[in-house]
C-alpha positions in Angstrom: -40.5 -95.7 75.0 -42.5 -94.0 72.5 -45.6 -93.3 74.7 -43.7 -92.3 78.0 -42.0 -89.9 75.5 -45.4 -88.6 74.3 -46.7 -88.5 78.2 -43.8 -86.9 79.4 -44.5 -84.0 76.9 -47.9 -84.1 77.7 -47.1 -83.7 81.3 -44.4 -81.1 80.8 -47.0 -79.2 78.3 -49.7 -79.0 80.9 -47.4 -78.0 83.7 -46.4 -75.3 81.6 -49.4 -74.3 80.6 -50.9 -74.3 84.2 -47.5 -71.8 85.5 -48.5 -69.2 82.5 -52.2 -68.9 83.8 -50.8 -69.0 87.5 -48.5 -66.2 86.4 -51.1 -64.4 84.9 -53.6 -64.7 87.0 -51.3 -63.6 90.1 -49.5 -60.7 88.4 -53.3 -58.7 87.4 -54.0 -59.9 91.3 -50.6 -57.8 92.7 -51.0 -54.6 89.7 -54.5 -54.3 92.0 -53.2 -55.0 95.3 -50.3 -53.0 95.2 -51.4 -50.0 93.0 -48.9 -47.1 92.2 -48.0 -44.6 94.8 -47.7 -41.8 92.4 -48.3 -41.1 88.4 -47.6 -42.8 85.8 -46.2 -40.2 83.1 -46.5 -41.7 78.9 -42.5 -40.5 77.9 -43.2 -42.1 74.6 -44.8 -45.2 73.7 -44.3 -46.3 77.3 -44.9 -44.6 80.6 -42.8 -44.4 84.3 -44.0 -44.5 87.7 -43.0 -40.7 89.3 -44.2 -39.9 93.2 -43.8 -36.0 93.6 -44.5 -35.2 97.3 -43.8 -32.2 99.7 -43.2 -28.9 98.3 -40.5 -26.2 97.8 -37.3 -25.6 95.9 -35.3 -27.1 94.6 -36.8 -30.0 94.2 -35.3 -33.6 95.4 -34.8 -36.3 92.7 -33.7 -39.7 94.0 -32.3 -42.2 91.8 -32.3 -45.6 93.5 -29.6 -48.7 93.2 -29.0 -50.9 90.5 -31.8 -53.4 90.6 -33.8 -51.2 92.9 -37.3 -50.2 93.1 -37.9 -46.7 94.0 -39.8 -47.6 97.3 -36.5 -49.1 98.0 -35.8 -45.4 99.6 -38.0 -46.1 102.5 -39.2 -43.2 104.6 -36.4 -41.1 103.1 -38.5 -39.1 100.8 -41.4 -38.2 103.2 -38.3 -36.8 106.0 -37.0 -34.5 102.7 -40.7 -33.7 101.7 -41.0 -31.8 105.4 -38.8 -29.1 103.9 -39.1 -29.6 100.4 -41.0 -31.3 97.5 -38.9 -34.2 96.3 -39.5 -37.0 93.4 -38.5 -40.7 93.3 -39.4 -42.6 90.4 -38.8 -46.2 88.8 -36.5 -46.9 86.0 -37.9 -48.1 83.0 -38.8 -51.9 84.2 -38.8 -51.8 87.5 -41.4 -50.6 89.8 -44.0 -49.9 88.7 -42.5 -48.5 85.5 -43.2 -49.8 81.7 -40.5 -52.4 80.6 -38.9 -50.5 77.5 -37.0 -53.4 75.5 -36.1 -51.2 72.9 -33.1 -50.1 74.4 -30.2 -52.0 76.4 -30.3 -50.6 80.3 -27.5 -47.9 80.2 -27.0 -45.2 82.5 -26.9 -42.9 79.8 -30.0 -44.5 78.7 -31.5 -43.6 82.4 -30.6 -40.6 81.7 -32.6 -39.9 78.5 -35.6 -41.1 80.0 -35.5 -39.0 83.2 -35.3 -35.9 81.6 -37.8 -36.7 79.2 -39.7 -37.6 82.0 -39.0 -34.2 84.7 -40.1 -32.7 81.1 -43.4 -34.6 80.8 -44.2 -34.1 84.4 -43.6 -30.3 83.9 -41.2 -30.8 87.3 -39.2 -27.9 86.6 -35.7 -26.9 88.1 -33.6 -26.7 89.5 -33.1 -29.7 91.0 -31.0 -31.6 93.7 -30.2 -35.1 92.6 -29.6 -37.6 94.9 -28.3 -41.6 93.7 -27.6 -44.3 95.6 -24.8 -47.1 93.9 -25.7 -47.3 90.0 -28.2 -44.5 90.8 -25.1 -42.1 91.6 -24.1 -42.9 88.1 -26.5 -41.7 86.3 -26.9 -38.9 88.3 -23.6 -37.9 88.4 -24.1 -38.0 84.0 -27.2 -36.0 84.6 -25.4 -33.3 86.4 -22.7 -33.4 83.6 -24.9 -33.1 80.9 -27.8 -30.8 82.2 -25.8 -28.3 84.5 -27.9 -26.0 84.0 -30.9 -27.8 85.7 -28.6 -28.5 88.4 -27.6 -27.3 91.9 -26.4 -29.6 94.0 -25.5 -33.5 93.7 -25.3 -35.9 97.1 -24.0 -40.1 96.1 -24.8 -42.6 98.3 -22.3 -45.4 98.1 -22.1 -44.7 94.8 -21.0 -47.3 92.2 -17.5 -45.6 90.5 -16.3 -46.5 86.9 -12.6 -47.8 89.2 -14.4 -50.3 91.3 -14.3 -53.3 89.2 -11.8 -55.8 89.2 -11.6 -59.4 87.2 -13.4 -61.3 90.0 -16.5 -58.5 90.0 -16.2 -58.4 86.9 -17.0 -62.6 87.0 -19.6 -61.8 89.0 -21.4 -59.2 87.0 -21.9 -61.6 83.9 -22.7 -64.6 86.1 -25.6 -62.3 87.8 -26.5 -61.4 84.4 -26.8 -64.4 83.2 -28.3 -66.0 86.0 -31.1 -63.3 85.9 -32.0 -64.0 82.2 -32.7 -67.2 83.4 -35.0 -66.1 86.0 -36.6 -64.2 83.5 -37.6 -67.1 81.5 -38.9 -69.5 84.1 -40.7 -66.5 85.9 -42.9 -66.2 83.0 -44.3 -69.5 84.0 -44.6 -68.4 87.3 -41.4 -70.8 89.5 -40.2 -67.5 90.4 -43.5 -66.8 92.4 -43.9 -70.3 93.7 -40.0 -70.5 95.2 -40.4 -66.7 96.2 -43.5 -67.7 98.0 -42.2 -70.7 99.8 -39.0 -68.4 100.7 -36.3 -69.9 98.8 -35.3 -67.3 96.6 -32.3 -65.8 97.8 -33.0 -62.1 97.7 -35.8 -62.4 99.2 -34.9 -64.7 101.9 -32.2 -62.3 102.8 -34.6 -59.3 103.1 -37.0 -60.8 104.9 -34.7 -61.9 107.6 -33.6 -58.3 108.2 -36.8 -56.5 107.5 -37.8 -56.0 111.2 -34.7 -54.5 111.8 -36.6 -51.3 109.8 -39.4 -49.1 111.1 -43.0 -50.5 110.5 -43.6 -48.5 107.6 -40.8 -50.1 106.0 -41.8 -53.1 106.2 -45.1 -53.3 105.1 -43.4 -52.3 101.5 -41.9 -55.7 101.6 -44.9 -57.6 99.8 -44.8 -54.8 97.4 -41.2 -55.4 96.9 -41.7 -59.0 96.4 -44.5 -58.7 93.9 -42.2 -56.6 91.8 -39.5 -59.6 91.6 -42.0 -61.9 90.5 -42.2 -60.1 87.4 -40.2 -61.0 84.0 -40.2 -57.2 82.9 -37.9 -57.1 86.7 -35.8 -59.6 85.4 -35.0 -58.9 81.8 -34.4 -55.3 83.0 -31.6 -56.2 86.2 -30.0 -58.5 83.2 -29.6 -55.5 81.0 -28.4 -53.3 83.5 -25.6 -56.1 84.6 -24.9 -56.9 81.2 -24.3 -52.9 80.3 -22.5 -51.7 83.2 -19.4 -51.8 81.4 -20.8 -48.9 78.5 -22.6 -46.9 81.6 -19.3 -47.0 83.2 -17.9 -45.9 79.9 -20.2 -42.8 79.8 -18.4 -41.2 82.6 -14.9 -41.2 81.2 -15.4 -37.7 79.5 -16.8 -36.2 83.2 -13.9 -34.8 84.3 -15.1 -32.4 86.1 -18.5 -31.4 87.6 -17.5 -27.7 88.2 -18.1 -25.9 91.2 -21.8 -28.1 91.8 -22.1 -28.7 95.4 -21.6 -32.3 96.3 -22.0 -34.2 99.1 -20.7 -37.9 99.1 -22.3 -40.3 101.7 -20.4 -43.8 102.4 -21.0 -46.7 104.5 -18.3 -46.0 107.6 -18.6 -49.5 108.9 -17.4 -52.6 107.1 -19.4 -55.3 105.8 -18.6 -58.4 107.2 -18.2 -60.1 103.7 -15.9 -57.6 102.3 -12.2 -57.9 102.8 -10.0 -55.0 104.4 -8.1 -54.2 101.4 -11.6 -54.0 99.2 -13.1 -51.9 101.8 -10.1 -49.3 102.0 -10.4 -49.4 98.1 -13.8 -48.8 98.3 -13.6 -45.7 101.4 -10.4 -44.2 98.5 -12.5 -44.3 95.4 -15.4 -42.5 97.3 -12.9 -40.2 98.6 -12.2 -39.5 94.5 -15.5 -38.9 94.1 -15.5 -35.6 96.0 -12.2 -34.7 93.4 -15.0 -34.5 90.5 -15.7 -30.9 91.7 -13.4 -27.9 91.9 
């Protein structure tokens, strides 16, 4: 008993051992691969991808979803950047943005580091800010607390501090928790090896409806993919779960967004998953949204 024991940790010590050096030796492979689209600005001890294209004024700056890589935006960015110059960049840990462990994933947090960033970057105002889901909440606490940088805000299917009932709220800390676990094995590379035999969920899902996208689209999906492969992704979609409550939190005292031009973009068709009572909920609180200004 006492030797299997012994070559059982043997075993399991070498497996591991080979899934770090897989990792390791895969991740420096993507980083030159897949290179960054734009700059990557130092806001402190760390630095964050920003791609500034088109020109004009004000200048465009897109927030993407919770989760979400900027290149998640697709080809939106180069239609605004015929008429204007407009910035997407990746939140800290995503992307191909520094991981910055030092602070839990709030939207206020987002915040912080934006500005710091627009400031870095010398990307002066004034600026239109676009965010899509968790995006539009941190915009939307940009706006509030930076108005004079600001004018004019647009949410797509924005996330809304409402929306959460005692099943989503289930959800949230199972997703959270099942992403820490991710973030653990992916160090040894099993995230990479299920991703790249196509049983990881997410990925499954999106590569089933890529082709329904323009070509350019989906030739970002390998880029996507080598993104999700990385702990940094992982650790930082965790935090962002696990703090939703405190980002949602930060909004409570934004009452009001003045007389800032908004425009709020929904989804008009209903998702075959969600029910009709959670999709009227969902068309009312975006409705509310448009209430935040007088």
């Amino acid at each position: 008993m006492e030797k299997w024991f012994v070559f059982s940790l043997g075993i399991t010590t070498i497996g591991l051992l080979l899934g770090m050096v897989y990792q390791t030796v895969s991740q420096a492979a993507d980083r030159r691969k897949y290179p960054p689209q734009g700059q990557l600005i130092d806001i402190g001890g760390f630095c964050l991808h920003l791609n500034c294209i088109g020109q004009g004024t004000p200048t465009v700056v897109m927030d993407a979803g919770g989760g979400a890589p900027s290149i998640s935006w697709g080809l939106v960015p180069s239609e605004i950047s015929k008429f204007t110059r407009v910035c997407t960049y990746d939140r800290a840990g995503f992307g191909w943005s520094d991981l910055n462990p030092s602070h839990p994933r709030t939207s206020q947090q987002s915040v912080d580091e934006l500005h710091l960033l627009l400031t870095q970057a010398e990307i002066n105002p004034p600026y239109l800010l676009v965010g899509h889901s968790l995006g539009g909440v941190n915009m939307r606490l940009y706006a509030s607390q930076y108005p004079e940088e600001v004018v004019g805000l647009v949410l797509v299917d924005s996330s809304h501090e409402n929306q959460m009932t005692s099943e989503l709220w289930r959800r949230v800390r199972m997703m959270s928790w099942f992403y820490q676990v991710l973030r653990i094995v992916s160090h040894v590379g099993v995230v990479r090896l299920i991703g790249e035999m196509n049983l990881l969920p997410m990925l499954k899902d999106l590569k089933r409806d890529i082709h329904k996208y323009p070509l350019a689209v989906q030739t970002s999906f390998d880029t996507f993919k080598s993104f999700c492969y990385r702990p940094d992704y992982w650790a930082t979609a965790s935090s962002e779960f696990a703090n939703i409550k405190k980002s949602f939190e930060g909004l409570q005292s934004v009452t009001s967004l003045g007389s800032l031009p908004l425009i709020v973009l929904s989804q008009g068709s209903q998702d075959s998953q969600m029910s009709d009572e959670r999709f009227q909920r969902w068309a009312a609180l975006q409705l509310g949204l448009t209430e935040k200004v007088n």
